[in-house]
N, C-alpha and C positions, 0 to 999 in steps of 0.2 A: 370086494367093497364092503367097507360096514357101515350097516345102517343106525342112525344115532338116534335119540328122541323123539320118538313120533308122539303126536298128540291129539287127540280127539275129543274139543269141547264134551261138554256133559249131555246137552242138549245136541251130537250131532251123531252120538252113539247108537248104535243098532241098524244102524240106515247102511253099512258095505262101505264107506268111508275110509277105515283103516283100509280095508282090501285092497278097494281101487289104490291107494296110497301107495303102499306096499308092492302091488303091481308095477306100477308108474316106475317107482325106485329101481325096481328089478329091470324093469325096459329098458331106461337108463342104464343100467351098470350091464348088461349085454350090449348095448352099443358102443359103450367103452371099452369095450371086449374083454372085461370081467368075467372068471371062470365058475365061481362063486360068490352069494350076501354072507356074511356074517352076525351078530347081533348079539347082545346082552338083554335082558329082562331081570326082573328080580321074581323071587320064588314068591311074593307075595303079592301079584300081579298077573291073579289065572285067568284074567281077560288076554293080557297081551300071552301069556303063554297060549292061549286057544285060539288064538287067531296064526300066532304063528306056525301052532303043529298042522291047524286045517289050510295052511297058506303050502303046507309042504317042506315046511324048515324041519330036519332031524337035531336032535340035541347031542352035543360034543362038548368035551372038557372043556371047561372055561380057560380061557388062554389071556396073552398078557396082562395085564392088569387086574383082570377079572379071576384070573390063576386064585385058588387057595381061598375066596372069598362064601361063606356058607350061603349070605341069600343071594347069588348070583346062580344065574343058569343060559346057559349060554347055547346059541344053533347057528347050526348052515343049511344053508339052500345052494346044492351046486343047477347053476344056470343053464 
């Protein structure tokens, strides 16, 4: 499964929000019986990069679309 645009108001940041989030998505795509998350970020966005490495995502070549793009960086999380 891949996860697309998450979002965290300005004011709802620091409070575990994204996590729980992030969680929730992964709950969901194991019940779907999803084997792995997927994701995109971009390299200038070292909140979402921090949250993903401490969520457990590993970073892997960017793939389709994201292939060959320089601020793109891309992870999985197997489930």
């Amino acid at each position: 499964m891949e996860v697309k645009r998450m979002y965290v108001l300005p004011e709802g940041r620091n409070q575990g929000i994204a996590s729980k989030v992030l969680a929730e998505l992964e709950a969901w795509a194991q019940e779907l019986a999803y084997a792995r998350c997927i994701l995109e970020t971009g390299l200038k966005q070292p909140e979402a990069i921090g949250l993903y490495q401490k969520s457990g995502y590993q970073q892997i070549p960017n793939y389709a679309q994201y292939a060959g793009v320089e601020n793109s960086v891309c992870f999985e999380k197997v489930l």
